[in-house]
C-alpha positions, 0 to 999 in steps of 0.5 A, a space after each residue: 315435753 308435755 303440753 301445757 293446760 290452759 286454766 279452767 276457770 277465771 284468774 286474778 293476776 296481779 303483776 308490775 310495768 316498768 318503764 326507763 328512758 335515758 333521753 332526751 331527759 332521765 326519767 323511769 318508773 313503776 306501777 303495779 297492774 292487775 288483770 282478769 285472765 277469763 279461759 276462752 278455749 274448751 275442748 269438744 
């Protein structure tokens, strides 16, 4: 298995939060979200 690599430089990621509750009252819904991933880790 090889070791997976942390990214080099900045990412813009995009993705989707989803909620359901069933009680006391049905209710669900759904966002869309987008996030900075910054690499905080460097190798000596």
């Amino acid at each position: 298995m090889q070791a997976r690599q942390a990214p080099t430089a900045p990412q813009l990621c995009f993705g989707e939060v989803r909620h359901a509750r069933l009680a006391p009252k049905a209710n669900r819904f759904r966002y869309g979200v987008h996030f900075l991933r910054l690499p905080l880790r460097r190798d000596a």
